[in-house]
C-alpha positions in Angstrom: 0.0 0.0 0.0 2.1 3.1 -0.8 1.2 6.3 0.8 1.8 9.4 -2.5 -0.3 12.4 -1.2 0.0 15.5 1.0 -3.0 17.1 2.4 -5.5 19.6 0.4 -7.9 21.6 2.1 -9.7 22.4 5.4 -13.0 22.1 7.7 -14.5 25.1 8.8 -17.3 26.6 6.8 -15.4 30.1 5.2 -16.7 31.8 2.3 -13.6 31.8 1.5 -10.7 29.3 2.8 -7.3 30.2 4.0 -4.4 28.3 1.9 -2.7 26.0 3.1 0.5 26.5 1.2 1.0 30.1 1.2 3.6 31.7 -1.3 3.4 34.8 1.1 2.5 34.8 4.2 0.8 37.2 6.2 2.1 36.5 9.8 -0.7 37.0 12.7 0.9 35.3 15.3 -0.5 35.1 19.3 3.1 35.8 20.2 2.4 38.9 19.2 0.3 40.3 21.6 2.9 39.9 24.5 5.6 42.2 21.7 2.8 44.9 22.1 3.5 45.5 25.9 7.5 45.1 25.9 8.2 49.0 25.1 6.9 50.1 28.3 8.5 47.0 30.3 11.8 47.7 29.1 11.4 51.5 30.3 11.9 49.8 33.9 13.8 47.1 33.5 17.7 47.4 33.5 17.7 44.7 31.3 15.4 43.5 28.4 15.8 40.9 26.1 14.9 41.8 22.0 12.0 39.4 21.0 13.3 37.3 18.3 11.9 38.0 14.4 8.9 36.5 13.2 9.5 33.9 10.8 8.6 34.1 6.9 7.3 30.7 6.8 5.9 28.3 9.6 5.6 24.7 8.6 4.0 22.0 11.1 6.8 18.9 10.3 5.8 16.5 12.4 6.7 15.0 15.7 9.5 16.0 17.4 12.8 15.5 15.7 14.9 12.6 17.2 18.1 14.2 15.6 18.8 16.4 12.8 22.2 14.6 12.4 21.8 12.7 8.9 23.9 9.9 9.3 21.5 8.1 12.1 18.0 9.6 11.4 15.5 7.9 10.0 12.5 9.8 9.9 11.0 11.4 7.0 10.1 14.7 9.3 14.2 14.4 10.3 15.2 14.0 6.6 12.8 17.1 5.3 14.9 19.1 8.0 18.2 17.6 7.4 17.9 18.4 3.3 17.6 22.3 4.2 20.9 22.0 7.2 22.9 19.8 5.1 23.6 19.2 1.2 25.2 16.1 -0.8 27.0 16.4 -3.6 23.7 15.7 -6.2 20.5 16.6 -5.2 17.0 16.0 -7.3 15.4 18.9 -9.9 12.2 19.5 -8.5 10.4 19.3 -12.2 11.5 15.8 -13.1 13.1 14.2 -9.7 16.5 13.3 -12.0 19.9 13.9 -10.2 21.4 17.4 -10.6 24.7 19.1 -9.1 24.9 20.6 -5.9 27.8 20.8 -3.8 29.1 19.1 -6.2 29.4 21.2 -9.8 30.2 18.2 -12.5 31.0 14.6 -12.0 32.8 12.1 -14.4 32.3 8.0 -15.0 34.4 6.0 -16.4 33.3 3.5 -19.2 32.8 0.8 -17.2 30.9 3.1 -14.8 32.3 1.8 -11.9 34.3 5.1 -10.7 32.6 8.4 -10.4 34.7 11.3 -10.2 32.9 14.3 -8.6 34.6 18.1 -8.9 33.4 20.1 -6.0 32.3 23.9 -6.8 35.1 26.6 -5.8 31.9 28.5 -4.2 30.8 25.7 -1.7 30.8 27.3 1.7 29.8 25.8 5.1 27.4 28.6 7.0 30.4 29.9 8.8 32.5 31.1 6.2 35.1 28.1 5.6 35.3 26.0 2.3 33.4 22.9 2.0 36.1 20.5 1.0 36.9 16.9 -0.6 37.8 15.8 3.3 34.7 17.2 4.2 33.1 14.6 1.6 35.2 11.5 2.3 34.8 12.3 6.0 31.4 12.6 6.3 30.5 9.0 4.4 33.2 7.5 6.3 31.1 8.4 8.9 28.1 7.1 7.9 29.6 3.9 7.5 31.6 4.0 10.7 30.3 1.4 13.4 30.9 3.9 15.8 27.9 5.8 14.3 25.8 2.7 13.9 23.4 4.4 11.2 20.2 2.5 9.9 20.9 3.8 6.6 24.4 2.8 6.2 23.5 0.5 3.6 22.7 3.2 0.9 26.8 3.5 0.9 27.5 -0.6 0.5 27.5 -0.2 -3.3 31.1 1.5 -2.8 34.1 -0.6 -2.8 34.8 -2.6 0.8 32.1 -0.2 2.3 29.9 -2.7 3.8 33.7 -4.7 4.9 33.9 -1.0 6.9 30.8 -1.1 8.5 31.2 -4.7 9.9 34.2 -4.5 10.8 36.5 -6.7 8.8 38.2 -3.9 7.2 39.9 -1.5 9.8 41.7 0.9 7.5 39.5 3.7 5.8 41.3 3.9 3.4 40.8 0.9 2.0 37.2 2.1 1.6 36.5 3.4 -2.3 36.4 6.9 -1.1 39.2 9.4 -2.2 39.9 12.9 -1.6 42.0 13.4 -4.6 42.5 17.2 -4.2 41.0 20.1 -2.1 37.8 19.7 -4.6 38.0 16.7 -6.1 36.3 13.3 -4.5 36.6 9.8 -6.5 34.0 7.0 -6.0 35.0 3.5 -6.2 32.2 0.9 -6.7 31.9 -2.5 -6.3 30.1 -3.1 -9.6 28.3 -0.3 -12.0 25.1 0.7 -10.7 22.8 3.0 -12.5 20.9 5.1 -9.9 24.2 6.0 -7.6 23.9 9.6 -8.3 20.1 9.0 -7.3 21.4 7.6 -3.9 23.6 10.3 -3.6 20.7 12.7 -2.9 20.1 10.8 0.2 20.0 12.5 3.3 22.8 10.2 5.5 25.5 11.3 2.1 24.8 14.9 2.8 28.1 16.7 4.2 28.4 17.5 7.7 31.0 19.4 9.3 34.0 17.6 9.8 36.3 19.4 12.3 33.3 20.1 14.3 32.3 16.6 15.5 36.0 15.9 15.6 36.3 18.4 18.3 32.7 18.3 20.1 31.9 14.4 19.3 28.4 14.1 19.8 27.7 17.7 21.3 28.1 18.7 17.9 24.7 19.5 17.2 24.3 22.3 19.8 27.2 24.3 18.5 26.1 27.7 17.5 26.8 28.8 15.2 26.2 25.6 13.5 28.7 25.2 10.3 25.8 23.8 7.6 26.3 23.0 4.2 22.8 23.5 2.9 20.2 26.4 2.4 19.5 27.0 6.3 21.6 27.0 9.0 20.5 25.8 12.6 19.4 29.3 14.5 18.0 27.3 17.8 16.6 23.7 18.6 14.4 24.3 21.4 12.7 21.0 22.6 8.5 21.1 21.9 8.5 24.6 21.1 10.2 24.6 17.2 13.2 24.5 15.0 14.0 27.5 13.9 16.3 28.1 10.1 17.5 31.0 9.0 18.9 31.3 5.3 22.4 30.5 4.9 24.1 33.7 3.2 27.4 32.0 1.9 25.4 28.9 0.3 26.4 28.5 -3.6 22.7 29.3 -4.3 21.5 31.5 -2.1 20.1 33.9 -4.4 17.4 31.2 -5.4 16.8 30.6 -1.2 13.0 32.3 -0.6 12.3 32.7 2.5 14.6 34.4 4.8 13.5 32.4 8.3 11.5 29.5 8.4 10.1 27.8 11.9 9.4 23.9 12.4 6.8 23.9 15.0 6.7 20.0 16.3 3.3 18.1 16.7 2.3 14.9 16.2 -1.5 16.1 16.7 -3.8 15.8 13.6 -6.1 18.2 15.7 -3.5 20.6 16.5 -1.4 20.7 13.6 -5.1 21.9 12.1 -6.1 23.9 14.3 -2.8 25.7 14.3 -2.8 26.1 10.7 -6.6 27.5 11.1 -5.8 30.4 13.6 -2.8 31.5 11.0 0.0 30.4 13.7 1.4 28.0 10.9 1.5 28.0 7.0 2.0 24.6 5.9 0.9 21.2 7.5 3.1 19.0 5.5 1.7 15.6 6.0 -1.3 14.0 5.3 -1.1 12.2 8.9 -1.1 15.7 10.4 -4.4 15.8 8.9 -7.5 14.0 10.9 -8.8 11.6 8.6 -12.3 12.0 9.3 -12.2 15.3 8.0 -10.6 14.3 5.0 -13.7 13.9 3.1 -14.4 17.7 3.5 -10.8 19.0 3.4 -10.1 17.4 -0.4 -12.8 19.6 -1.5 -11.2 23.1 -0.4 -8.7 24.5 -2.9 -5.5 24.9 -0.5 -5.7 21.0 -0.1 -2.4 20.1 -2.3 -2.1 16.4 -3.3 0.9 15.6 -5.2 3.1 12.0 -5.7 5.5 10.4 -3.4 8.1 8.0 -3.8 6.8 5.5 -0.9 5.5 2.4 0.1 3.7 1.3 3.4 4.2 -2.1 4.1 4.3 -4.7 6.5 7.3 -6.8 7.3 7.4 -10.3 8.9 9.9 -11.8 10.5 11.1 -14.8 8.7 13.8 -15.9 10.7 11.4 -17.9 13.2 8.1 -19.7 13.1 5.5 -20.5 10.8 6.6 -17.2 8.6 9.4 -19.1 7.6 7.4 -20.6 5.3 7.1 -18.9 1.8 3.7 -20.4 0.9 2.4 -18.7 4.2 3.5 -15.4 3.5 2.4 -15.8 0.4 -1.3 -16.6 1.8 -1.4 -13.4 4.3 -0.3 -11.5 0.7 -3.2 -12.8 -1.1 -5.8 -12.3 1.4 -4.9 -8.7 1.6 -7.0 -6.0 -0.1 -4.9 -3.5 -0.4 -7.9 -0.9 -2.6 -10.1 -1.4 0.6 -8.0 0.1 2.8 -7.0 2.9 0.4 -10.7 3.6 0.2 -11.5 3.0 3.3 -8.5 3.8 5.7 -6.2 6.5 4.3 -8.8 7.9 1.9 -6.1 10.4 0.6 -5.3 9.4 -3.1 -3.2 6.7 -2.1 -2.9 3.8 -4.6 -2.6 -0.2 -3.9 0.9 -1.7 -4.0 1.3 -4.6 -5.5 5.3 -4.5 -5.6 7.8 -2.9 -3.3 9.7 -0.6 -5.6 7.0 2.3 -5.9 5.3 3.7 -9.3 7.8 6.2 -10.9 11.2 5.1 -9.7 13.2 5.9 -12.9 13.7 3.4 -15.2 12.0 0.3 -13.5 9.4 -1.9 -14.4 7.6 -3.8 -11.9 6.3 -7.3 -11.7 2.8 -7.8 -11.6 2.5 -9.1 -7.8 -0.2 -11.0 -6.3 -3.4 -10.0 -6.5 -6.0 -10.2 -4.1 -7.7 -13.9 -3.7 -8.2 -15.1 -0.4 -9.1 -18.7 -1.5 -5.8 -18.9 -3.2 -4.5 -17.9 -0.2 -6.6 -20.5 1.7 -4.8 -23.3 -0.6 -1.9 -22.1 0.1 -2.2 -22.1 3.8 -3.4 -25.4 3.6 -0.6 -26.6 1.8 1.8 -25.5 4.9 -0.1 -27.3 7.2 -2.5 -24.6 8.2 -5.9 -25.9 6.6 -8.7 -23.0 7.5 -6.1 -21.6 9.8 -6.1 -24.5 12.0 -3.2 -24.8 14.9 -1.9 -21.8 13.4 0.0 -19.8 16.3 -1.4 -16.6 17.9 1.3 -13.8 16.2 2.2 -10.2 17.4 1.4 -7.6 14.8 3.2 -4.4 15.8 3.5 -0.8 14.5 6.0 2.0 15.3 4.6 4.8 16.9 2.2 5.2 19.5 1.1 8.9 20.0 0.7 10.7 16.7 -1.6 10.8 13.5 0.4 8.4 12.1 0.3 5.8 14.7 -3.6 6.2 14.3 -3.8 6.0 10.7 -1.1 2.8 11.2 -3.5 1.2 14.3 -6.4 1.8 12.0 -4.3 -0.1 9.2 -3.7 -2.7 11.7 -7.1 -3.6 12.7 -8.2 -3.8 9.0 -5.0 -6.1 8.1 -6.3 -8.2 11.6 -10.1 -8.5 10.3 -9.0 -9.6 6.5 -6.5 -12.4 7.9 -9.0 -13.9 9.8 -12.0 -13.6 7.8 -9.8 -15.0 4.9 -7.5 -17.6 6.2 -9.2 -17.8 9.1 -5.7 -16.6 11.3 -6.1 -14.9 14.6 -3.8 -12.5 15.8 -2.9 -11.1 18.5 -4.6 -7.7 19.1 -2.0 -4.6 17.6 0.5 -3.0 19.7 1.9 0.3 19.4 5.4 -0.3 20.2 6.6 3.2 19.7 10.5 4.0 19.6 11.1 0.2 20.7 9.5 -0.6 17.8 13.0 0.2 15.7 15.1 -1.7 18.3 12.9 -4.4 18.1 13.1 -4.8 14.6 16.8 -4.6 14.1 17.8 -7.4 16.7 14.6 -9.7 15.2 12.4 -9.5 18.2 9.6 -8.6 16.0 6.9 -11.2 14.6 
């Protein structure tokens, strides 16, 4: 089931609707109020503290962000905020979603497109002044593949020569590692074997370039420096825990005379009520996700015209663990795949333009063509059940079904998903489970050491 749209429109009855994605806003913030009375406090007090700037842009992102370092999130509401600190060496043209340069100004690839040689612009500066260098670049995937920083994502770099040997463990020496700083601007890429999309997975957040004598000197601190060195649009202004992010445009970024807004704020909620209602009273701009959106208003907000519904490059699915059990049996995966309706719970669960999955590799991934996956035919999937040694679901054991978070809009929309998934196994193989657990955050330690069912 792959989610692909944003939210459109609001609730309230208004002859004529706010937008929701304003190109300029007008700011009427509450905060304001208290501003009004500061003139004549100050005339008192010795000492008065100037209220910060209003922000151009207020976006609701989310919940709050676990880090915004990009080698060990894994959020998308991290990696939205990660993109603006922190640029790669490719990034994606927003018309067509194909790789274009960033900090990186040209690239070369040799015929057997196995080495990529990338040329680093003369104008890439971190936030702070300093040249963004080839080190810089080596450094920072090194450390994404370090085991030291144990990232989820390491695994986007394994494509590069003895990479994955790195992350184990096997290989000690970096330098063994296809990554090169060949000069102060000039980075070459060894791969194990050619590999068509690598600029593609060079737009990913955890190969973004982070600032490399920064951690060396504050280790993990290095997040609360201020000022922040940042390679991307934004640099870091102030992080301050349930109240908002807060970016402010990066004047020595390469492209900086294409950046828009001058300050934007990240205001954290994982709320579907308040994200709306903040977006209502004009304290935010932008709710960015359709989770942030309560679904049972979703019938009324796709009708209003600053409801914005686009395509994304995503799949929701469900994983088993197949390492244990009767789910190490192919023909009984198979079965809970065939007795899932994946159009009924896009009409009747996320109701947001979604479409049914019926592979893993989502609609519109350059250059890919999809096999036609199984459809849905729960007596197939009965025979097939049967065939394992489960006829009608018989002696079939009572399994876990799980899902990540546990207080946001997406943990409803997922424990909404999970209930429907619960009620299709069992009316069409017959297969009970056990009733679905929010597991929250120990839901991602779970399911890297296998506890998971």
């Amino acid at each position: 089931m792959a989610r692909r749209s944003m939210p459109k429109q609001q609730p309230y009855s208004r002859t004529k609707p706010r937008p929701l994605h304003r190109v300029l806003p007008i700011r009427h913030h509450a905060s304001s109020i208290p501003f009004l009375l500061l003139p004549a406090v100050c005339l008192v007090l010795s000492g008065c503290v100037r209220p910060e700037p209003p922000a151009d842009l207020v976006i609701i992102n989310g919940t709050e962000p676990e880090s915004l370092d990009p080698a060990t999130i894994v959020g998308i509401p991290e990696m939205r905020l990660t993109k603006a600190l922190f640029e790669g060496l490719v990034r994606l043209d927003p018309t067509n979603a194909q790789p274009i340069p960033a900090l990186a100004e040209r690239w070369d690839v040799s015929p057997d497109g196995k080495v990529y040689t990338f040329h680093l612009r003369t104008n890439a500066t971190w936030s702070t002044g300093e040249p963004i260098t080839s080190a810089d670049v080596a450094y920072s995937w090194l450390r994404a593949l370090s085991p030291a920083t144990a990232g989820d994502y390491a695994g986007q770099l394994f494509y590069i020569k003895n990479a994955e040997a790195y992350y184990t463990g096997k290989i000690k020496d970096p330098a063994q590692v296809g990554i090169h700083a060949l000069d102060a601007h000039t980075v070459r890429v060894e791969l194990n074997d050619p590999l068509a999309f690598f600029l593609d997975l060079c737009t990913f957040p955890t190969l973004a370039v982070v600032p490399h004598q920064t951690i060396e000197k504050h280790d993990y601190r290095w997040l609360s420096v201020r000022p922040l060195p940042c390679s991307g649009a934004y640099e870091l202004v102030a992080w301050r825990l349930n109240d908002k992010v807060r970016l402010r445009k990066n004047p020595h970024y390469w492209d900086a005379a294409h950046t828009q807004s001058d300050i934007i704020d990240i205001l954290p909620t994982g709320s579907p009520n308040t994200a709306l209602n903040l977006y209502e009273t004009g304290v935010a701009d932008i709710v960015w996700d359709k989770e942030l959106v309560p679904s049972e208003l979703l019938d009324v907000l796709t009708k209003r015209p600053d409801f914005h519904t686009w395509d994304y490059l995503g799949t929701y699915f469900n994983r088993f663990n197949v390492t244990r059990g009767p789910l190490t049996n192919e023909l009984v995966r198979k079965a809970f795949a065939l007795a899932t309706d994946r159009e009924r719970i896009t009409r009747k669960i996320t109701r947001g333009g979604e479409k049914p999955a019926f592979h893993f590799v989502p609609d519109g991934t350059a250059n890919y063509q999809p096999p036609p996956g199984l459809p849905f035919d729960p007596e197939q999937g009965r025979r097939l059940l049967a065939q394992a040694g489960f006829p009608g679901g018989k002696s079939f054991p009572h399994l876990q079904y799980s899902f990540p978070s546990a207080a946001s809009g997406a943990a409803r929309l997922q424990g909404k998903i999970a209930v429907e998934l619960q009620q299709m196994w069992r009316d069409g193989l017959g297969i009970v489970l056990r009733r679905p657990v929010a597991a929250g955050l120990r839901y991602f330690r779970f399911e890297l050491d296998w506890r998971l069912q």
